[in-house]
C-alpha positions in Angstrom: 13.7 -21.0 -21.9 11.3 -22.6 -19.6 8.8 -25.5 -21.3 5.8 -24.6 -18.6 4.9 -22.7 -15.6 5.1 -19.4 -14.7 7.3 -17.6 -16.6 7.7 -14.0 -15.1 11.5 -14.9 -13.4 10.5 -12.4 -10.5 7.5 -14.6 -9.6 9.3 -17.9 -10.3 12.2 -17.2 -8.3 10.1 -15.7 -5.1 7.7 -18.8 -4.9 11.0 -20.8 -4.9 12.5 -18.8 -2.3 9.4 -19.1 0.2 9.3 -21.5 3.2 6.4 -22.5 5.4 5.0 -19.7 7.0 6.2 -17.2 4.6 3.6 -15.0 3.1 2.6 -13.1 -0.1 -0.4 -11.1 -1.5 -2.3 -10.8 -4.4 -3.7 -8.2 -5.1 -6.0 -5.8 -7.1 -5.2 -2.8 -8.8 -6.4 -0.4 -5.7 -4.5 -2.0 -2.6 -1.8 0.1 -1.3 1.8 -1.7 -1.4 3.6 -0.6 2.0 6.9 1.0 1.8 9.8 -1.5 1.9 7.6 -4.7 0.7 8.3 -6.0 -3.3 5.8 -5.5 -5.6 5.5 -7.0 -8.7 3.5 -5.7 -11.0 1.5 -7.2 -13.8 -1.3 -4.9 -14.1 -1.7 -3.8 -18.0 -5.5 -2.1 -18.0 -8.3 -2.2 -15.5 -9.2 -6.2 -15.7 -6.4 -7.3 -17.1 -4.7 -9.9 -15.9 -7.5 -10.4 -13.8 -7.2 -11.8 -10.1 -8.4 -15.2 -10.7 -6.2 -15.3 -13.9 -3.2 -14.6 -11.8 -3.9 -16.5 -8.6 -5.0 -19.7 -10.3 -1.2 -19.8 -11.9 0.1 -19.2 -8.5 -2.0 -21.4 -6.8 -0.7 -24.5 -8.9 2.8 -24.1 -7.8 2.3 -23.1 -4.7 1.8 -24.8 -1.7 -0.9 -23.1 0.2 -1.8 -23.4 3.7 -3.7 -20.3 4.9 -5.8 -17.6 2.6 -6.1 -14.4 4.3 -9.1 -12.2 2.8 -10.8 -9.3 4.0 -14.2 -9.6 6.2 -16.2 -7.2 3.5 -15.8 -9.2 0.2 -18.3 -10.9 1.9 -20.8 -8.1 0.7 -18.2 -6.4 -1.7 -17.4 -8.9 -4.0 -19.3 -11.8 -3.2 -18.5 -13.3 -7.3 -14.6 -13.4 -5.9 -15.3 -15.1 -2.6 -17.7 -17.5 -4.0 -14.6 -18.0 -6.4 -12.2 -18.4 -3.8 -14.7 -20.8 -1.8 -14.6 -23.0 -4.7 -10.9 -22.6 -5.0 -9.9 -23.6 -1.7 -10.7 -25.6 0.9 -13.0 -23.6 3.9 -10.8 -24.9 6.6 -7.6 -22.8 4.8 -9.8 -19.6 4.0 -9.2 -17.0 7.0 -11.8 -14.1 6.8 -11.5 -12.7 10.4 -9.7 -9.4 9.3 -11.6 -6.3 8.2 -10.2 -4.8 5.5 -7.6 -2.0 7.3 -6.2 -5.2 9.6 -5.6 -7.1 6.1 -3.4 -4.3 4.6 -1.8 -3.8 7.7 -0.8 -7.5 7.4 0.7 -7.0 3.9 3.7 -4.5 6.1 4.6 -8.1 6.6 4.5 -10.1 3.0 7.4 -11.1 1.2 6.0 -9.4 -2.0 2.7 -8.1 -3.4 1.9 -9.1 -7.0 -0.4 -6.6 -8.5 -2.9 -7.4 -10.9 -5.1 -5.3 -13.0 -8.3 -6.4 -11.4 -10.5 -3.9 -10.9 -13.7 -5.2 -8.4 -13.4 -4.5 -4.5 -11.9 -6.9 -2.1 -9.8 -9.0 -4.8 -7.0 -9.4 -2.6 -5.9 -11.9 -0.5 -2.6 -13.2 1.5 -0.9 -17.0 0.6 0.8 -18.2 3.4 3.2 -21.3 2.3 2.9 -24.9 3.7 5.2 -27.0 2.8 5.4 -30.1 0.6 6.9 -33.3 2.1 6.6 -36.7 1.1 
């Protein structure tokens, strides 16, 4: 058994498998998962795990280069992109897509990892840097 980290093996093993440029989302309880595309669901009830809960794990064993995010949490969920202003650095945070153009985007994700959350616009697309030196 692992000491630490993330222990859901299906999480584990896809952040080890990613290289740079590859992509996944995370994603609330509402966002469609295209055909073909992994999902990986942790959603138990309506909040729970929440998206911060879930993407702050991810987020310290990932290497992160670009955060994809819909134009309207801007408006929609302003509480989540304050959150993820704070999270990340401005330069990484890409919130040119509306909404539609970001879930046509996830056709192309190596998995979607559902949460429970249950507030508009809590998704967003990791894409992988890597980690040299």
């Amino acid at each position: 058994m692992k000491r630490n980290g993330i222990l859901n093996s299906h999480i584990s093993k896809l952040l080890s498998d990613l290289g740079h440029t590859d992509q996944i989302a995370i994603a609330d309880a509402g966002l469609p998962v295209p055909d073909g595309v992994v999902k990986i669901d942790l959603a138990l009830k309506f909040g729970t795990p929440s998206f911060s809960e879930v993407l702050d794990v991810i987020a310290e064993d990932m290497v992160i280069e670009k955060v994809i995010i819909a134009s309207e949490i801007h408006e929609g969920n302003p509480q989540t992109f304050a959150y993820l202003k704070e999270k990340f650095a401005a330069e990484i945070i890409d919130d040119s897509q509306n909404h539609e153009h970001f879930k046509a985007l996830t056709r192309q994700v190596k998995a979607v990892i559902r949460t429970g959350e249950s507030t508009p616009y809590a998704n967003c697309i990791l894409q992988s840097g890597v980690h040299f030196g």
